[in-house]
C-alpha positions in Angstrom: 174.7 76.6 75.8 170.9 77.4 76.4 169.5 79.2 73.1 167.7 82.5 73.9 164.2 82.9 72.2 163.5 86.5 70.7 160.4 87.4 69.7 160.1 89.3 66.4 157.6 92.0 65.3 155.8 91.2 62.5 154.2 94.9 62.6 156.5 97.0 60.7 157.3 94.7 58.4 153.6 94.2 57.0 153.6 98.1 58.2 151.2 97.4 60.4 149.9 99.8 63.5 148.4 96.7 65.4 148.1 93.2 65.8 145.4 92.3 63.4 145.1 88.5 64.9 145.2 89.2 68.6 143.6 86.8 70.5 142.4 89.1 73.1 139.2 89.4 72.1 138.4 93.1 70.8 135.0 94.8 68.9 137.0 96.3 66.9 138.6 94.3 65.5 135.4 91.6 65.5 134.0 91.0 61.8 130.3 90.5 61.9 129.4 87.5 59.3 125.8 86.7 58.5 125.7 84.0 61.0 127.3 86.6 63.7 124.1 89.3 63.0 121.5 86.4 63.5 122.3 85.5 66.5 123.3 89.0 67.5 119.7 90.1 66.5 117.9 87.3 67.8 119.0 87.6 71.5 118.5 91.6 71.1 115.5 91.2 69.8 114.6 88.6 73.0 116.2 91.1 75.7 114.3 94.0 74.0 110.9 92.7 74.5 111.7 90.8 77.6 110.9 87.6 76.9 113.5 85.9 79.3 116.3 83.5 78.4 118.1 83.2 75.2 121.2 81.1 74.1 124.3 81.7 71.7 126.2 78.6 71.4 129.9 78.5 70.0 132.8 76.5 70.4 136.2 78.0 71.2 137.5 80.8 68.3 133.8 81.6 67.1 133.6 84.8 68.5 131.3 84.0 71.1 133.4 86.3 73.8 133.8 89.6 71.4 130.1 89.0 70.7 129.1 88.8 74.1 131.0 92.0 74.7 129.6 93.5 71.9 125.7 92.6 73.2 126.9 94.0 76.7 128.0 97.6 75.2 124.6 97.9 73.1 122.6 97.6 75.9 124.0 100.0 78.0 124.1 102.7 75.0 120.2 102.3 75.2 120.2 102.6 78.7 119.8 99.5 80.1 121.3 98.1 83.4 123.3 95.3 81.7 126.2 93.4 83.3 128.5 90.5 81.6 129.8 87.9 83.5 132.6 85.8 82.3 133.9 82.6 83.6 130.9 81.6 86.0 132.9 78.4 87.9 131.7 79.5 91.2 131.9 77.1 93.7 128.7 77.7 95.4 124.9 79.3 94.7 125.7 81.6 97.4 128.7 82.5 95.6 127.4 83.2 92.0 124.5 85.5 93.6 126.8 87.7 95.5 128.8 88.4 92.2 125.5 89.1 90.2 124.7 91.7 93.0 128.1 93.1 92.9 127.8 93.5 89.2 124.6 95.5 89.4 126.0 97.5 92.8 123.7 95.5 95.3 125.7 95.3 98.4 125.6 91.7 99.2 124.4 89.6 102.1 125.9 87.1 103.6 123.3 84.0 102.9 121.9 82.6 99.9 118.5 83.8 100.6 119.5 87.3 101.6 121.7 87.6 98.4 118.3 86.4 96.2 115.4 89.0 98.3 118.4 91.7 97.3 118.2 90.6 93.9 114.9 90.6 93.7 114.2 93.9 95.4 116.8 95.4 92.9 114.7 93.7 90.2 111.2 95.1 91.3 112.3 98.3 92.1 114.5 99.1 88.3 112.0 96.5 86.0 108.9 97.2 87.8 108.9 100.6 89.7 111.0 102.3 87.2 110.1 99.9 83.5 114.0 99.8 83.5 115.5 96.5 81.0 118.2 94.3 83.6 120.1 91.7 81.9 122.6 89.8 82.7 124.8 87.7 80.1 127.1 84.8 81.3 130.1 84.0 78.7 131.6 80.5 78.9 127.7 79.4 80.5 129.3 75.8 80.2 131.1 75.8 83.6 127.6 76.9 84.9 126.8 73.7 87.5 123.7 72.5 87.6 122.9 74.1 91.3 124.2 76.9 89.6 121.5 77.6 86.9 118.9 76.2 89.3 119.5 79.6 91.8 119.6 81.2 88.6 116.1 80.1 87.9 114.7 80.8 91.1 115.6 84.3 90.1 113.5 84.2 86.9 110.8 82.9 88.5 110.4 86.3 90.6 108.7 88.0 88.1 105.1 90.2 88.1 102.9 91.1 84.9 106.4 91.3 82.8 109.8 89.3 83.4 112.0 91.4 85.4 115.9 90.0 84.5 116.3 89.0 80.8 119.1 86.4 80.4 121.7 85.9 77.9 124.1 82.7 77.8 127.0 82.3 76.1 127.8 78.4 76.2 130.3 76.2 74.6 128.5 73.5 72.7 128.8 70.8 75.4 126.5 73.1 77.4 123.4 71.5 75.2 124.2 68.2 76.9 123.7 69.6 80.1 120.2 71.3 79.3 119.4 67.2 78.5 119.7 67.0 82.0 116.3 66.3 83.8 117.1 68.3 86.7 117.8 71.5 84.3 114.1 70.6 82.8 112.6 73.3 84.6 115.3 76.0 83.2 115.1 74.6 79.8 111.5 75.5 79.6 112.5 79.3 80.3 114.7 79.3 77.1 112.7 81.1 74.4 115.4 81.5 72.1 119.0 79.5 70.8 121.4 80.5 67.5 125.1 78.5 67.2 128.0 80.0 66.2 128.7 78.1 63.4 132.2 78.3 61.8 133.4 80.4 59.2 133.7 78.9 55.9 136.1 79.8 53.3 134.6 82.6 52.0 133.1 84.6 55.3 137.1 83.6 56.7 138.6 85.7 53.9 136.2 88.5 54.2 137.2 88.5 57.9 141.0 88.3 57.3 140.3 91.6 55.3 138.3 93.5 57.3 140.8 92.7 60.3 143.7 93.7 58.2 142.4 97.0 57.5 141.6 97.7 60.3 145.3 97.1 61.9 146.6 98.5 59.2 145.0 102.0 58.2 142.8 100.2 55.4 145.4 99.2 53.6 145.1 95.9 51.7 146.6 92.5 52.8 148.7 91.1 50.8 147.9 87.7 50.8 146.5 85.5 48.1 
């Protein structure tokens, strides 16, 4: 006789109103530890005075998605063109650059080189023309290939008496080993700034467990020791 699997609500038992350990990532339920607001500052202090590229590493269950999110929704509350990227796989350059100009409402071309002068005419005319901050953050920048971040670059080269697209990555750690890569020398050079995503330790995870708790729960306190 086949056994039938229920699943069981935890919520009112704990009298809960959510799921405090969802694993969709969410901001509100994200707890911002020291190491969190570093690396959180440093790249908005990077995009802010458009200095190019910048880096957040963190392996998987850091927080590096919900941070990247996080990043994204700050810079549009200041009024900056930002768009976030996630999952950047793409099979082609061609490929990546018409999903970049669909994210900042370019209406693609149909080659690699018409997709890049669109790019870059969006770029002069908003950074430029109009002194507006672009960036553009890639989550999970590990499955970035290496013809990949070399279109990338030939887009951060276009740049006149300031740098037009400022860059935020949000690699998995084996992305470093890539970056040793002498044919990604040339991009490595435009990286101005790196934090890591260290994990939690036992005190910052407690802290966290808290702060998620309450929020799920109408700031009530957990009842764990």
């Amino acid at each position: 006789m086949a056994s039938v699997v229920r699943h069981i609500d935890y919520k009112p038992f704990f009298e809960l109103i959510e799921e405090p350990f969802n694993t969709v990532a969410s901001p509100r339920f994200f707890y911002l530890s020291p190491i969190h607001a570093i690396a959180l500052n440093k790249s908005v202090s990077a995009v802010v005075n458009r200095k190019g590229v910048s880096v957040v590493y963190g392996d998987v269950g850091t927080g590096k998605s919900t941070l990247a999110r996080i990043m994204h929704d700050h810079f549009q509350e200041q009024g900056f063109i930002s768009v976030l990227l996630t999952n950047p796989g793409y099979v082609s350059e061609n490929a990546l650059m018409r999903t970049i100009n669909e994210a900042f409402e370019i209406k693609p071309g149909r080659s690699l080189k018409d997709n890049e002068d669109r790019l870059k005419a969006f770029l002069l005319e908003n950074g430029e023309i109009n002194n507006k901050t672009i960036v553009l953050i890639i989550d999970e920048a590990q499955e970035l290939k290496l013809p990949l971040l070399e279109a990338i670059r030939r887009i951060l080269n276009f740049e006149s008496d300031k740098k037009l697209l400022q860059l935020v990555l949000f690699p998995q750690e084996e992305f470093r080993a890539k970056l040793q890569d002498y044919r990604t020398r040339n991009f490595r050079r435009r990286i101005v700034d790196a934090s890591t995503l260290d994990r939690m330790d036992v005190d910052t995870i407690g802290k966290m467990i808290d702060f998620r708790w309450r929020v799920a729960s109408g700031n009530k306190q957990h009842p764990f020791t």
